[in-house]
C-alpha positions in Angstrom: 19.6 3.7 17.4 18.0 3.6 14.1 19.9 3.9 10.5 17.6 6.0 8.0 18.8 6.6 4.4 17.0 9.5 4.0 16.7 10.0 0.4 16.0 6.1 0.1 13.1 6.4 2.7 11.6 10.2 1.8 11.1 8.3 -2.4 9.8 4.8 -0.7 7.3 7.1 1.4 6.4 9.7 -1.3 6.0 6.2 -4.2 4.3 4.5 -1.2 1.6 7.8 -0.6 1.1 8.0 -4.3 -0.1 4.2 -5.0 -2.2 4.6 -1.8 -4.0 7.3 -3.0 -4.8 5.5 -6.5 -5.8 2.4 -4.3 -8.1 4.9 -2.4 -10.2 6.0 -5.9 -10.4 2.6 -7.2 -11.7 1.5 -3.8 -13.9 4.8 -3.4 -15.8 3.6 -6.7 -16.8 0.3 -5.5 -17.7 1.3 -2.4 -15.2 -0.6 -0.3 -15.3 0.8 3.5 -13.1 -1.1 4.6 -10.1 -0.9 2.5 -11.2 3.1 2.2 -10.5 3.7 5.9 -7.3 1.4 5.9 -6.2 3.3 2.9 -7.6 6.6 4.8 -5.4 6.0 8.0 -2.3 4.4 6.1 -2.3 8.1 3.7 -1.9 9.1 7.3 0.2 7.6 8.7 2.6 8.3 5.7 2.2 11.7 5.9 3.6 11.2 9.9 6.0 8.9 8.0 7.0 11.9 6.0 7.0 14.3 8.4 9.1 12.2 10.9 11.6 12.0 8.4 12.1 15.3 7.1 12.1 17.0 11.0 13.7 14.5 12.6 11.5 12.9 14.9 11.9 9.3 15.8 8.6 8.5 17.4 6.9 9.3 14.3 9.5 6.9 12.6 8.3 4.3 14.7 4.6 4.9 14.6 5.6 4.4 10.8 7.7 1.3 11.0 3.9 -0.3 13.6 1.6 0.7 10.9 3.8 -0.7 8.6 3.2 -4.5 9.7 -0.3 -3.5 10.0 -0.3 -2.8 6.4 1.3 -5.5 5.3 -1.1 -7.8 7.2 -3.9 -5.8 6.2 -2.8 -6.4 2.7 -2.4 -10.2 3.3 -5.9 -10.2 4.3 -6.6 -8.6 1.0 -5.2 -11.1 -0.7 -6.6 -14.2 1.0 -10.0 -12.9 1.0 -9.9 -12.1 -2.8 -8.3 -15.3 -3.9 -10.7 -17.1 -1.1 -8.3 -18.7 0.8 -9.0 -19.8 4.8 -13.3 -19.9 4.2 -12.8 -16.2 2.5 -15.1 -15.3 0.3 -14.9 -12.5 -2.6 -18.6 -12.4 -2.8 -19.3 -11.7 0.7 -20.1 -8.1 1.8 -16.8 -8.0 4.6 -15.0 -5.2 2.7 -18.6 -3.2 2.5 -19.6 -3.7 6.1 -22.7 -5.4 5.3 -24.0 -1.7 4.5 -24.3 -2.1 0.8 -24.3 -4.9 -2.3 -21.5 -3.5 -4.0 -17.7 -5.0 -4.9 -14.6 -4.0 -6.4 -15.1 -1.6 -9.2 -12.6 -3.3 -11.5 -15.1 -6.2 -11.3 -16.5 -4.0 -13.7 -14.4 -2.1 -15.8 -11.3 -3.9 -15.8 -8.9 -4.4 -18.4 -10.6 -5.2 -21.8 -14.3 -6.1 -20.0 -17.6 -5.6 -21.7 -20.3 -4.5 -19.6 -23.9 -5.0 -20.8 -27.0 -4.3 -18.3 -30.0 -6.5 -19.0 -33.2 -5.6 -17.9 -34.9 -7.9 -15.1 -38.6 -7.3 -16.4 -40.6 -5.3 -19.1 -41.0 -1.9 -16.4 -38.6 0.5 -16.8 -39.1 2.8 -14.3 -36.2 4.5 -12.5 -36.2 2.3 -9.4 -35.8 -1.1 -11.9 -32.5 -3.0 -11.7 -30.7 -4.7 -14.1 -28.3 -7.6 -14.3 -25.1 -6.9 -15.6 -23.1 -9.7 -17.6 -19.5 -8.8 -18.2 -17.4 -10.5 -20.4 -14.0 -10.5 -22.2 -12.3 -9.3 -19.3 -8.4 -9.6 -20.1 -7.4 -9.9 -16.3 -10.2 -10.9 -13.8 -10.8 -8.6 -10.9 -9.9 -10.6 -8.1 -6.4 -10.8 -9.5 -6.0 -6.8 -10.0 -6.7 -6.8 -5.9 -3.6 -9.3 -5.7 -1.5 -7.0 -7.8 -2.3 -3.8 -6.1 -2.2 -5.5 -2.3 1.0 -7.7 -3.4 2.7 -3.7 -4.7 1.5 -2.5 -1.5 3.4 -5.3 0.6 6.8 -4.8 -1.5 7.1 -1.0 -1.0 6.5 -1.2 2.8 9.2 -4.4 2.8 11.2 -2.8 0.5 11.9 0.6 2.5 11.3 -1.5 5.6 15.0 -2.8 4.9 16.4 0.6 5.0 15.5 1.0 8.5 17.2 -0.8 10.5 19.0 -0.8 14.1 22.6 -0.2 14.9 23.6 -1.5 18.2 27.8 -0.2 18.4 27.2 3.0 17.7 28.1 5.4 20.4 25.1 7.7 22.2 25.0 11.3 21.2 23.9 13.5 23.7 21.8 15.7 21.0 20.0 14.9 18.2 19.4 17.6 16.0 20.3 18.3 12.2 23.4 19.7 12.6 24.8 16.7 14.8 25.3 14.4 11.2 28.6 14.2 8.9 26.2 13.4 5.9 23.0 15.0 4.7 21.5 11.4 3.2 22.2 9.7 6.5 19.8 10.2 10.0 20.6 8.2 13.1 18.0 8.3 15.5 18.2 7.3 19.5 
């Protein structure tokens, strides 16, 4: 049997969609593949989250409560490979698959950074690159990554909690909407 607090769960899930789709953006403008389909299949898999919640259905609840230590580790990774721990490297092209030089947009434009492009050479045609030298950041990039994959980890342990399994409690033959004393409470066989 599983113990839902409905109202608890339906906020944690709806909080939990929102900062994922933020994460999504951020992770659109520096061309992240990786964390874009994570974030693509975890927006999801909250929805199914959602879904499950609201109608009832328990094998969506559990689909959830999978992808939910799958996110968690996903956002573990995250945070080693940003803060280079185990050989990780934030410079490497991982997150990109290889496909393209670019890294986290807040590497960039974070918090209080000056951005300056310098030009490699005297021709400046429209194919010319330029180096870019930021400075003045208030909060380096790497450690905005940490925040918004550390945030990720405590909603889906936070909610996590309020799904949980009750062994004594008698079987119902039925499960429907109508079968529960109170409207915040869902137990699921």
């Amino acid at each position: 049997i599983i113990h839902l607090n409905i109202q608890y769960v339906l906020s944690s899930l709806s909080l939990s969609q929102i900062v994922a789709l933020e994460r999504q953006v951020f992770d659109f403008l520096g061309y992240q593949w990786a964390p874009i389909l994570a974030n693509f299949f975890h927006i999801l898999v909250v929805i199914l989250g959602l879904f499950g919640t609201i109608q009832y259905r328990p094998r969506y609840i559990v689909v959830y409560t999978v992808w939910t230590a799958l996110w968690v580790a996903w956002n573990v990774f995250i945070i080693c490979f940003y803060l280079e721990v185990g050989g990780l490297s934030k410079d490497s092209d991982l997150l990109t698959f290889n496909i393209s030089a670019h890294h986290s947009w807040w590497s960039e434009h974070g918090p209080g950074c000056v951005r300056r492009e310098i030009p490699a050479s005297g021709n400046h045609s429209a194919d010319t690159q330029s180096y870019i030298s930021i400075m003045g950041c208030l909060l380096e990039y790497q450690y905005i990554e940490v925040l918004h994959s550390s945030f990720q980890i405590l909603i889906s342990v936070s909610h996590s909690k309020h799904i949980h399994t009750q062994p004594n409690m008698p079987k119902a033959k039925t499960l429907n909407k109508h079968s529960f004393n109170s409207p915040k409470t869902l137990f699921l066989l």
